[in-house]
Every structure is written in C-alpha cells, then in structure tokens.
C-alpha positions as CSV (number, residue, x, y, z in Angstrom):
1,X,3.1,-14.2,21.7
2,X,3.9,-12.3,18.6
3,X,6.6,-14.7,18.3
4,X,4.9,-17.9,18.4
5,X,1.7,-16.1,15.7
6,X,5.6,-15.5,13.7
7,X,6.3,-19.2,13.9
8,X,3.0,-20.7,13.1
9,X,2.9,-18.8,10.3
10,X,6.8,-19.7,9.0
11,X,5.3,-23.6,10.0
12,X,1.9,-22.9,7.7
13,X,0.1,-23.7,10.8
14,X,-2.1,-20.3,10.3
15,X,-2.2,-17.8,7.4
16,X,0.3,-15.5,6.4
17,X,0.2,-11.7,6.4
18,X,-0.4,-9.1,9.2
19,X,-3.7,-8.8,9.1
20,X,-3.4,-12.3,10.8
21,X,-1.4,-11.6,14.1
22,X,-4.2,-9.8,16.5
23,X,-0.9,-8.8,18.5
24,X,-0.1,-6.2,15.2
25,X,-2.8,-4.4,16.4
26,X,-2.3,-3.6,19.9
27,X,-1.2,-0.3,20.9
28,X,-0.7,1.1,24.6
29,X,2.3,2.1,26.8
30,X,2.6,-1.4,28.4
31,X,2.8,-3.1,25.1
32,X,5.8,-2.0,23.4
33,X,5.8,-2.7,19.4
34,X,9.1,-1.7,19.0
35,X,10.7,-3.8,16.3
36,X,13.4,-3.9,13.8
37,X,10.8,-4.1,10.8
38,X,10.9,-1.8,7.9
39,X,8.2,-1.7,5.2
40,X,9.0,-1.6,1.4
41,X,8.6,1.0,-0.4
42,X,7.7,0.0,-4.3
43,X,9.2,2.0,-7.4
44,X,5.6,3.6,-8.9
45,X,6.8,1.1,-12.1
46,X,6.8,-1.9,-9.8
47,X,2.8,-1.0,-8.8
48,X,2.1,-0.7,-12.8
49,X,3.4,-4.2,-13.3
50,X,1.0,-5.4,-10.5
51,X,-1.4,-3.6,-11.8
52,X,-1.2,-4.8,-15.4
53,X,-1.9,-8.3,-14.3
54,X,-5.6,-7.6,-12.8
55,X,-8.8,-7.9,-14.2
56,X,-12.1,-6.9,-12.8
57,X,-12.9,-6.3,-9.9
58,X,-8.8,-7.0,-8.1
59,X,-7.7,-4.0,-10.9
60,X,-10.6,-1.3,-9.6
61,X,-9.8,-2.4,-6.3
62,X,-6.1,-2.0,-6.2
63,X,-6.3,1.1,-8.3
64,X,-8.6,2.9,-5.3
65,X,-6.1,1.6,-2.7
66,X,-3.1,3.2,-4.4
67,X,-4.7,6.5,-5.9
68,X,-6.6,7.6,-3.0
69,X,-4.4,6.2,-0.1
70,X,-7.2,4.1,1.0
71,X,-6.8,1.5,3.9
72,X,-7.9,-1.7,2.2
73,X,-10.3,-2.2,5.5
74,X,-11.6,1.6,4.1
75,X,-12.0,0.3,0.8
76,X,-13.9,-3.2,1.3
77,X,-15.9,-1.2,3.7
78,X,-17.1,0.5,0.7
79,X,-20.9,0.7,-0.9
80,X,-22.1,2.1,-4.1
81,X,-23.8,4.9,-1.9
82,X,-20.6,5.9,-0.6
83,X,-19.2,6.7,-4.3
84,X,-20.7,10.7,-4.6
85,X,-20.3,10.5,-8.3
86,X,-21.1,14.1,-9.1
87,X,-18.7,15.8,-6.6
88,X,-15.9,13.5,-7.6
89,X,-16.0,12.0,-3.4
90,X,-15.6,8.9,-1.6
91,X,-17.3,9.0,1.6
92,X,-15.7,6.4,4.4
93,X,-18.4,5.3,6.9
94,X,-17.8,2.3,7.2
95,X,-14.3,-0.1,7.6
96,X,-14.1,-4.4,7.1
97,X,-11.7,-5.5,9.9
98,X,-11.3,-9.4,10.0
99,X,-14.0,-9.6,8.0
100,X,-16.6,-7.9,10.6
101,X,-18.0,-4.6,9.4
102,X,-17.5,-1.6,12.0
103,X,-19.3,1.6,11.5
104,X,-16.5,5.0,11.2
105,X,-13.1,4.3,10.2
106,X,-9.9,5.0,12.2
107,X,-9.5,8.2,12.8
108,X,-11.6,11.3,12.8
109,X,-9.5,12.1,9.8
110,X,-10.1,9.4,8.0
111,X,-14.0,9.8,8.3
112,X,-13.4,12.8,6.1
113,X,-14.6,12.5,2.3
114,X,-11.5,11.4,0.0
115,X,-10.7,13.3,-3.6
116,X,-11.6,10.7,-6.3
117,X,-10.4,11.4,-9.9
118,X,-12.6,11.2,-12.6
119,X,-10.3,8.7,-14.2
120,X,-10.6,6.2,-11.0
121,X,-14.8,6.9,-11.1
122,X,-15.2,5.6,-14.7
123,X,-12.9,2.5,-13.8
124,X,-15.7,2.2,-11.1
125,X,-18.4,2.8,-13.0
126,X,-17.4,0.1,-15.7
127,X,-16.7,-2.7,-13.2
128,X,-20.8,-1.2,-12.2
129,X,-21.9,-2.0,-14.9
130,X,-20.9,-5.5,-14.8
131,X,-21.1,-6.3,-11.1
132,X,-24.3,-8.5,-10.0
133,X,-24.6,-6.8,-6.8
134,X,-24.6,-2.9,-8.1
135,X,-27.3,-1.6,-5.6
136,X,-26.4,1.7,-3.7
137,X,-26.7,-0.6,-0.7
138,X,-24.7,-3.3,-1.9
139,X,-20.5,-3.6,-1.5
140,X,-18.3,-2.3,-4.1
141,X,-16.1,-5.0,-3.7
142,X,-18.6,-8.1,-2.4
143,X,-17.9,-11.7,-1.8
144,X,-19.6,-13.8,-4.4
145,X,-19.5,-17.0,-2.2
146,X,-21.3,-15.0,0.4
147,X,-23.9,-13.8,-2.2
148,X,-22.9,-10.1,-1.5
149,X,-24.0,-10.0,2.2
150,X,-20.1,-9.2,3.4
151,X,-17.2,-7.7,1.4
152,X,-14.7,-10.0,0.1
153,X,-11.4,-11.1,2.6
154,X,-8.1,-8.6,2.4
155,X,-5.6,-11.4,3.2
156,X,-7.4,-14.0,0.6
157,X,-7.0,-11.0,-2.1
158,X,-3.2,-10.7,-1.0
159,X,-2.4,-14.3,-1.4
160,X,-4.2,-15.2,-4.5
161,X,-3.9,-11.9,-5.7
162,X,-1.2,-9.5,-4.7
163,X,1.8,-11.3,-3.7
164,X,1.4,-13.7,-7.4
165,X,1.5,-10.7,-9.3
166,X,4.8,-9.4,-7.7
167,X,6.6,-12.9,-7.4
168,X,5.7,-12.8,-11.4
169,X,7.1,-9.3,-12.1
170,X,10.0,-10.3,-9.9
171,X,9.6,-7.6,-7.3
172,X,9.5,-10.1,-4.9
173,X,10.6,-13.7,-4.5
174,X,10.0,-16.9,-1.9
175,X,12.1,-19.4,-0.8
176,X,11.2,-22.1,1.5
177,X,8.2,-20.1,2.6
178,X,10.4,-17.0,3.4
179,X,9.8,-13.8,0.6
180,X,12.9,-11.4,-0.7
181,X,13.0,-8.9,-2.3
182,X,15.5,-7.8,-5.6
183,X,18.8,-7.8,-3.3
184,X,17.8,-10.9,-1.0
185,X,16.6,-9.3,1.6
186,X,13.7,-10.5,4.1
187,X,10.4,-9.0,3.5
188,X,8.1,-9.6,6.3
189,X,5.1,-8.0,5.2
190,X,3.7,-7.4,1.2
191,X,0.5,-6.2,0.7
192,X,-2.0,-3.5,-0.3
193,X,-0.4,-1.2,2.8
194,X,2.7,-1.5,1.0
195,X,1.9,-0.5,-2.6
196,X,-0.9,2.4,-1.3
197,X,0.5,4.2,1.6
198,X,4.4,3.6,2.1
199,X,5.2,3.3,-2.3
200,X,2.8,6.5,-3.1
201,X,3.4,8.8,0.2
202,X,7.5,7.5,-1.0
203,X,6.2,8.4,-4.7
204,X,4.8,11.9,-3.6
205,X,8.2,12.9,-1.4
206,X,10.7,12.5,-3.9
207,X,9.0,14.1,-6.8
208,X,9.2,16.9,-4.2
209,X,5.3,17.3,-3.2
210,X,4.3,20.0,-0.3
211,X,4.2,17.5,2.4
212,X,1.2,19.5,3.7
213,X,-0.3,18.1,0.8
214,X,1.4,14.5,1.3
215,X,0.1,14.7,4.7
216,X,-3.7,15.6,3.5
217,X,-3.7,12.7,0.8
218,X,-2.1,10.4,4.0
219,X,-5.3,11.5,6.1
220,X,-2.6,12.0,8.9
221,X,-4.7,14.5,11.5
222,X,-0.8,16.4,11.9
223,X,2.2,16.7,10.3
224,X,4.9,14.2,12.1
225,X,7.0,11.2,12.4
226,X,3.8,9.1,11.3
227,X,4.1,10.9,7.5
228,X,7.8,10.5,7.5
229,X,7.1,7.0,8.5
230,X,5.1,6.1,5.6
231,X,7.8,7.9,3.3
232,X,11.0,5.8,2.5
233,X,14.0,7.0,-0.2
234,X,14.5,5.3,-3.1
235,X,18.0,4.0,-3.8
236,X,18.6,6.2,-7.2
237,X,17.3,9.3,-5.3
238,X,19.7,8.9,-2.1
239,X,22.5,8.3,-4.9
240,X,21.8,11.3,-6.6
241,X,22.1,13.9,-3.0
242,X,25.3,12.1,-2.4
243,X,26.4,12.7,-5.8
244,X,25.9,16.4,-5.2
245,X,27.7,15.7,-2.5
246,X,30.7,14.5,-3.9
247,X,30.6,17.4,-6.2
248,X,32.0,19.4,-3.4
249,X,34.6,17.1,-2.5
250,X,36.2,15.7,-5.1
251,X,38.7,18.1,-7.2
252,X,37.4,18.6,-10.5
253,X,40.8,17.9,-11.8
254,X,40.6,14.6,-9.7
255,X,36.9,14.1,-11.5
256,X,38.3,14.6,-15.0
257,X,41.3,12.2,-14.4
258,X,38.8,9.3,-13.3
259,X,37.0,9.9,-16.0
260,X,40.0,9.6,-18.5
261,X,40.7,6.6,-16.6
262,X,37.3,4.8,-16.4
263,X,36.8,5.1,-13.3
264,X,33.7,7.6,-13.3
265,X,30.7,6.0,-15.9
C-alpha cells in the first residue's frame, strides 16, 4: 500500500509529503517500516536562508519549530494560553494531526513544558500584536479561511511555503516532480521535521553538546538509537576526523612532499 500512496503521489493523483501516506504512521511488530530512507540533515546556514524569506506569521512559525524542537502538529496545536510568558514556557496540551485537534501530544515527554527564549517570545508577541484572532483561547497559528476555528494545514505551509524557499536558496531542486538535493541525490521527504529535529539535533552533536542535553531539547523519554537517529554528520565534520586520521598515517616527510608538489591544498 505504501507503494501505491508513493505512486499516486509521483502521478499528482494525491498530495505530496508524509504527512499524506496514513501507512507513515503505523507502527507494530507485524508492520515492518523498515526502509532505505534517510532524512536530510540541513547546514544551520541553509535554515537562515529559509528563514530570511518568511514574513509573518510562516517566520514565527518556523522559528518555534526549529528553536524549540517542536513537532509542527505540537506547534499548530498551539493557543495563546499555552505561551507562559513570564516563566519563559510553552506548554503542549494539545497536537493538530490531519487537521483534527487531539488533546496531549505524543509522548508523556512531550507533554512536558518546553524552554522558550525570550528572543523567540518577543517574535511571538509581535506577530500578537498584529494577529486578528489574539485571544488566550484562540490558535497561534489560525487558518484565516476557517475564521480561526482550526489551526492552519502543515502540508499546505510545506508546499507553498517551505519547499519554495529551499528550491530558491538552492538547497533543494525538482525535476520532473522528483526533488534533489546539492549533489543529485533523491530527497524523499523536505519539511519542517527536517529543518527542526534532524538539522538542529545534527546542529547540537557536532558543536559537541552533552547529548543528555540533546536528548532533553529532543523530548526523547531515554537516551538511544532514537537521538542518534535524529542526529546525522555533516560532510566537512566527517572530513575533518578523517583528516586526523590521516595525520597518523601519512609520513610527515610524505605530507611535506605533496605539499611541495600540489598535491595537499
């Protein structure tokens, strides 16, 4: 089944994106999701360049997804109430999935209150400040077609929103309905997973962050393979270790020569 959601999708018959194939989210022991798939991980310059393109509300949106690791269900979800200005907290009650509003969010975890900096709270409080629905009660985030009564859609901001803003910085290109990235390569899924959770957890690793603390900021209830998973390496970092590497295996004499030579930029 996954492959025929796969195919309507390459044949525009139904939407692009994840959130579109139901069989995504299925998880038990007689449905195996095994796959080949391997998210991108964006350079933290790649999410400014997204970023710079945004105006209210798509910037405040994007910014909460990527600072505070938010699930973009988590943050559409999202009411003025929930924002606990004077402690500098987020509060997650409540989660948009497919556009229906569930009460708690995934895991126990992720019902706990999230860190906000004060920086991110005054880029909420000026998109406020100009929103027409800015009631504790009403969304952060609401649909204006639906006069505020729902959240607006996660896949619609991706599409009109999201993946335009990378195709235009050139992070990401599409042929024939298929999207690469720089070196050519497939990319099956772009979108606000990609630029919160895998870039910044990726972001946080390399610059050498406790990954206690990469696992609290995650909202991962342990420490495992599901933190690694959301952490990728970066091609100049990997070239860098096996540069140290080869500090210990090639001659210095042999180093100098290549050097003399050209060989060794």
């Amino acid at each position: 089944m996954s492959g025929i959601y796969g195919w309507g999708q390459r044949e525009n018959l139904i939407s692009r994106g994840e959130e579109f194939n139901p069989l995504n989210y299925i998880k038990s022991p007689e449905f195996s999701q095994v796959t080949s798939y391997e998210a991108m991980a964006l350079e933290i310059e790649d999410i400014f360049a997204i970023l710079s393109g945004f105006k209210q509300p798509e910037y405040e949106l994007t910014l909460l997804v990527v600072t505070c690791q938010l699930r973009i269900s988590e943050a559409l979800g999202l009411k003025w109430r929930d924002i606990l200005w004077n402690r500098g907290l987020i509060a997650i009650r409540q989660t948009c999935v497919h556009n229906n509003i569930q009460d708690g969010a995934k895991t126990k975890l992720s019902r706990s209150r999230v860190e906000a900096p004060k920086l991110l709270l005054d880029c909420l409080a000026a998109w406020r400040r100009e929103s027409p629905f800015a009631k504790d009660d009403d969304y952060i985030f609401p649909s204006i077609k639906l006069q505020g009564q729902k959240p607006r859609s996660g896949s619609m901001l991706v599409e009109d929103y999201i993946r335009p803003a990378a195709i235009l910085a050139g992070i990401i290109r599409v042929e024939n309905g298929i999207t690469y990235d720089r070196d050519g390569e497939i990319v099956e899924r772009f979108g606000f997973h990609v630029l919160g959770r895998h870039s910044i957890a990726t972001f946080l690793m390399e610059n050498e962050t406790n990954p206690a603390v990469v696992q609290a900021v995650m909202r991962h209830s342990k420490m495992d393979n599901m933190t690694l998973y959301y952490s990728h390496t970066h091609r100049a970092a990997k070239r860098a270790e096996r540069e140290k590497v080869l500090q210990h295996l090639v001659p210095e004499e042999m180093r100098v020569q290549m050097r003399v030579q050209g060989t060794i930029q």
